[in-house]
N, C-alpha and C positions, 0 to 999 in steps of 0.2 A: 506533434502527436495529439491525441483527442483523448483525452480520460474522463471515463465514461464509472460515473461512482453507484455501484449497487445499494439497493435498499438495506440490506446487510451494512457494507460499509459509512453508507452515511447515517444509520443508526448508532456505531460505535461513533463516529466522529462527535455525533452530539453530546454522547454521553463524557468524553473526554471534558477537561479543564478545556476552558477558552486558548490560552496559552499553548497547549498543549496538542490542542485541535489544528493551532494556526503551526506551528512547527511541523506538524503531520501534511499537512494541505500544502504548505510551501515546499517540501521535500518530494511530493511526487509531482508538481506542476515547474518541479526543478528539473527533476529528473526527465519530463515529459517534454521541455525544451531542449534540454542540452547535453539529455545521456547519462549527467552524471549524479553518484550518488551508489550507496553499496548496496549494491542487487546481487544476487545470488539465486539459484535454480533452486526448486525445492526435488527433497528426495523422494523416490516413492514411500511409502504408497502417497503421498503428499503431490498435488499436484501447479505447475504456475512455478510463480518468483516470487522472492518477498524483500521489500526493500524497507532499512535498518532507517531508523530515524532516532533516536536517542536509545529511551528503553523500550519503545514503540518498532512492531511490524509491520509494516503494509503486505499485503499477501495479493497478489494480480495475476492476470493474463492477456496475453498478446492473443487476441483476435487476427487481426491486420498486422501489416507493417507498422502502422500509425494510427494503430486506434488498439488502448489500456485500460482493462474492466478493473476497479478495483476492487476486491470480493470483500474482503475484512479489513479492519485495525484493531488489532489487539495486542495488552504489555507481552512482554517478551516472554516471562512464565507462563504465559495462556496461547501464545500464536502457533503451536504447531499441535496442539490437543487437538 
């Protein structure tokens, strides 16, 4: 698969801890080879999936089959605001 990171998303990445950045980036480039990793649909009005990385969300969408927008990362009390 191809993950394709929004301006949105790679603004939260920077702002993270380095550490913290690189556990977020490893988990969807995990995800993006092998499937796995805890993904979940989001509900409405809420739109896309968001995949759990620690206290961190990743929030995406499937365009393609093989191609993953990631929209945001944000902590877990902020990701579905």
């Amino acid at each position: 698969m191809i993950v394709v990171w929004q301006p949105p998303a790679r603004r939260d990445l920077r702002r993270l801890d380095p550490p913290i950045a690189r556990q977020v980036r490893d988990a969807v480039l995990r995800f993006a080879a092998t499937g796995q990793g805890d993904v979940s649909r989001l509900r409405p009005p809420l739109e896309g999936y968001r995949l759990r990385s620690g206290d961190w969300r990743v929030r995406f969408r499937f365009d393609a089959p093989d191609l993953i927008h990631v929209e945001h990362v944000r902590h877990r009390s902020q990701a579905y605001r």
